[in-house]
C-alpha positions in Angstrom: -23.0 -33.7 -31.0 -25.0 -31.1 -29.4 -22.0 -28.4 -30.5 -22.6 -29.5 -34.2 -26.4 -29.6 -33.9 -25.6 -25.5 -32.4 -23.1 -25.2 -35.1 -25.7 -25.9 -37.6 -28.6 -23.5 -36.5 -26.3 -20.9 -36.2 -25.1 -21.8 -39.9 -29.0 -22.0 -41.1 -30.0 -18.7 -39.6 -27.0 -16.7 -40.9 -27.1 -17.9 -44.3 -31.3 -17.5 -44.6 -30.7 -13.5 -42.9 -28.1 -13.2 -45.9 -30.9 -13.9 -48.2 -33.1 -11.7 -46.0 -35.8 -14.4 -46.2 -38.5 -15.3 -42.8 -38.0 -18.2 -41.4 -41.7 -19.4 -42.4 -41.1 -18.6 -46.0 -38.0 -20.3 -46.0 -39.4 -23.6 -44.5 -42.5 -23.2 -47.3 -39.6 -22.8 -50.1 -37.9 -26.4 -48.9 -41.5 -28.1 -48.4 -40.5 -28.3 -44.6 -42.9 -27.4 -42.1 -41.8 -23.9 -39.9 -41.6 -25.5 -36.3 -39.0 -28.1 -37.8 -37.3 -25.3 -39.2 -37.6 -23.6 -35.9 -36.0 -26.5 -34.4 -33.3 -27.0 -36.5 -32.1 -23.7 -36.1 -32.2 -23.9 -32.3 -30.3 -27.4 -33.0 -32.7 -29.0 -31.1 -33.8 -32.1 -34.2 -30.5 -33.9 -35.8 -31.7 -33.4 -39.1 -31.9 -36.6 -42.0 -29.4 -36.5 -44.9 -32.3 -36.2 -47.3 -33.1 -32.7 -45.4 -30.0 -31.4 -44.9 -30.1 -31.4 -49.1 -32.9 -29.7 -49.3 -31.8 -27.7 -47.4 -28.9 -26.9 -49.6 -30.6 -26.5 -52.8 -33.2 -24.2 -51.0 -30.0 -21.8 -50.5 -28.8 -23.1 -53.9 -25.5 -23.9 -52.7 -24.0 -27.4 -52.3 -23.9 -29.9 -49.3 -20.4 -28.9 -48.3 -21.2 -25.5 -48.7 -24.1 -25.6 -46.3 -22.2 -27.1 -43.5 -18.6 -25.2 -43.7 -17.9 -24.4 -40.6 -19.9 -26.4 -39.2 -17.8 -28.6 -37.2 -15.1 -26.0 -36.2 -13.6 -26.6 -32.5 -15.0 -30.2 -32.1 -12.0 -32.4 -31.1 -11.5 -35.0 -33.3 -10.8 -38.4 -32.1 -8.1 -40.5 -33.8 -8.7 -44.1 -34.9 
Protein backbone atom coordinates (compact mmCIF):
# COMPACT_ATOMS: atom_id res chain seq x y z
CA UNK A 1 0.00 0.00 0.00
CA UNK A 2 2.60 2.35 1.06
CA UNK A 3 4.30 1.98 -2.74
CA UNK A 4 0.90 3.20 -4.15
CA UNK A 5 0.33 5.86 -1.48
CA UNK A 6 4.39 6.90 -2.96
CA UNK A 7 3.14 6.23 -6.41
CA UNK A 8 0.47 8.71 -5.96
CA UNK A 9 2.45 11.75 -4.56
CA UNK A 10 4.91 11.37 -7.07
CA UNK A 11 1.84 11.35 -9.68
CA UNK A 12 0.28 14.65 -7.89
CA UNK A 13 3.41 16.58 -7.86
CA UNK A 14 4.42 15.91 -11.45
CA UNK A 15 1.27 16.56 -12.99
CA UNK A 16 0.64 20.02 -10.67
CA UNK A 17 4.72 21.15 -11.82
CA UNK A 18 3.34 20.43 -15.51
CA UNK A 19 0.80 23.07 -14.81
CA UNK A 20 3.42 25.04 -13.10
CA UNK A 21 0.92 25.73 -10.23
CA UNK A 22 2.22 26.04 -6.04
CA UNK A 23 1.23 23.60 -4.07
CA UNK A 24 -0.93 26.12 -1.81
CA UNK A 25 -2.79 27.37 -4.88
CA UNK A 26 -3.48 24.16 -6.03
CA UNK A 27 -4.98 22.87 -2.67
CA UNK A 28 -7.18 26.42 -2.63
CA UNK A 29 -8.29 25.43 -6.42
CA UNK A 30 -9.76 21.81 -5.11
CA UNK A 31 -11.21 23.42 -1.69
CA UNK A 32 -8.54 21.20 0.09
CA UNK A 33 -6.55 22.55 2.79
CA UNK A 34 -2.45 22.84 1.85
CA UNK A 35 -1.01 20.40 4.71
CA UNK A 36 -3.47 17.64 3.33
CA UNK A 37 -2.15 18.37 0.03
CA UNK A 38 1.24 18.35 1.52
CA UNK A 39 0.59 15.00 2.78
CA UNK A 40 -0.80 13.42 0.06
CA UNK A 41 1.98 14.19 -2.03
CA UNK A 42 4.45 12.78 0.54
CA UNK A 43 1.90 9.70 0.49
CA UNK A 44 1.62 9.91 3.91
CA UNK A 45 -2.84 10.24 4.13
CA UNK A 46 -4.75 7.35 1.85
CA UNK A 47 -6.83 9.71 0.26
CA UNK A 48 -11.09 9.14 0.11
CA UNK A 49 -12.65 8.44 -3.32
CA UNK A 50 -14.53 11.65 -3.17
CA UNK A 51 -10.92 13.41 -3.02
CA UNK A 52 -9.12 11.68 -5.28
CA UNK A 53 -12.04 13.31 -7.88
CA UNK A 54 -11.47 16.35 -6.95
CA UNK A 55 -8.54 15.97 -7.40
CA UNK A 56 -9.02 14.92 -10.99
CA UNK A 57 -11.26 17.66 -12.13
CA UNK A 58 -8.82 20.16 -10.41
CA UNK A 59 -6.24 18.88 -13.15
CA UNK A 60 -9.30 18.51 -15.50
CA UNK A 61 -8.47 15.10 -16.44
CA UNK A 62 -10.35 12.01 -15.53
CA UNK A 63 -10.04 9.48 -12.62
CA UNK A 64 -8.03 7.01 -14.62
CA UNK A 65 -6.07 9.61 -15.91
CA UNK A 66 -4.98 10.84 -12.60
CA UNK A 67 -3.82 7.54 -11.32
CA UNK A 68 -2.01 5.99 -14.60
CA UNK A 69 0.83 4.71 -13.46
CA UNK A 70 0.01 4.65 -10.42
CA UNK A 71 0.29 1.12 -9.49
CA UNK A 72 3.20 0.15 -11.80
CA UNK A 73 5.62 -2.66 -10.18
CA UNK A 74 3.13 -3.72 -7.34
CA UNK A 75 2.72 -7.57 -7.62
CA UNK A 76 -0.52 -8.53 -8.11
CA UNK A 77 -1.99 -11.35 -6.26
CA UNK A 78 -4.11 -13.93 -8.01
CA UNK A 79 -7.50 -15.02 -6.73
Amino acid sequence: MQQVLLALGKRLRELRAEREVSQEAFADLCGLHRTAMSLLERGKRVPSLRTLLTLSQGFGISLSELLEGVDKGVTKRRM
